[in-house]
C-alpha positions as CSV (number, residue, x, y, z in Angstrom):
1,X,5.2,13.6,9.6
2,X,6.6,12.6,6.1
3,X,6.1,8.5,6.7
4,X,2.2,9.9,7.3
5,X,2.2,12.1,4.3
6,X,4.2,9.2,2.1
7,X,0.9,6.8,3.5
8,X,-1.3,9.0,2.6
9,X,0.1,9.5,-0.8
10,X,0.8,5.7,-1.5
11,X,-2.8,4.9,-0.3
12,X,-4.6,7.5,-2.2
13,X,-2.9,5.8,-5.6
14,X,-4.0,2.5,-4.3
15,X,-7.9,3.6,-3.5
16,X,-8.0,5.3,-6.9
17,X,-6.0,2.7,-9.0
18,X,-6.0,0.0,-7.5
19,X,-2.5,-1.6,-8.4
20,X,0.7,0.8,-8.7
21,X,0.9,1.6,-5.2
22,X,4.9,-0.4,-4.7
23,X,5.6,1.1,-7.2
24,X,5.3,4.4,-5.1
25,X,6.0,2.8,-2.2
26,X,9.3,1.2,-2.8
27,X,11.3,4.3,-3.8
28,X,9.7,6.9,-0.7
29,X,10.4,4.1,1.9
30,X,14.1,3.6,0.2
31,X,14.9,7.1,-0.3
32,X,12.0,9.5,1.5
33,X,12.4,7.5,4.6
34,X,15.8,5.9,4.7
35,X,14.4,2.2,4.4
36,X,17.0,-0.2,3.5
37,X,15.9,-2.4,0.3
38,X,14.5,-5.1,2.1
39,X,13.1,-3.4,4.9
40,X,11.3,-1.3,2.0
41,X,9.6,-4.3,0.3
42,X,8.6,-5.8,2.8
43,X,6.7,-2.9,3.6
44,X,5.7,-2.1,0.6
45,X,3.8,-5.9,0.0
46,X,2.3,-5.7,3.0
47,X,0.9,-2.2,2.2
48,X,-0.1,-3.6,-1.2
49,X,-1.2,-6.8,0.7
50,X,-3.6,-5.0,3.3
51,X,-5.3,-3.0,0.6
52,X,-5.7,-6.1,-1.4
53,X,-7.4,-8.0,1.8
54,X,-9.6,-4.8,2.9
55,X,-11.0,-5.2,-1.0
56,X,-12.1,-8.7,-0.7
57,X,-13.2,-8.4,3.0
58,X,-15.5,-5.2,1.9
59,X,-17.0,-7.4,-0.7
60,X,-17.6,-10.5,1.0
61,X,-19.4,-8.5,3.4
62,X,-21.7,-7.3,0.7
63,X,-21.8,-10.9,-0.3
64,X,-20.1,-10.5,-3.5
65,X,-18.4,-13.0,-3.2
66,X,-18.7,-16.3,-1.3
């Protein structure tokens, strides 16, 4: 239940922002959810990543960009 609320809150920051979400992410998987420091970057670039790639999928589908 908290790794649901922590996505919720990380992703939230990232839909309204756009950019600051590992900087959320990084210390809630370290200390929230007992991530060691590796395990907690990784996860939070690929959280960063997939809201990065869902951006530029949504536009290409719009064909705003090529």
């Amino acid at each position: 239940m908290i790794a649901l609320l922590a996505g919720i809150a990380v992703g939230a920051v990232l839909g309204l922002t756009g950019a600051g979400g590992s900087l959320l992410a990084f210390p809630i998987l370290l200390n929230g959810l007992g991530l060691s420091a590796p395990q907690a970057g990784g996860m939070a670039l690929a959280m960063v990543a997939a809201s990065a790639w869902s951006g530029v999928f949504a536009r290409v589908s719009r064909q705003e960009i090529a």
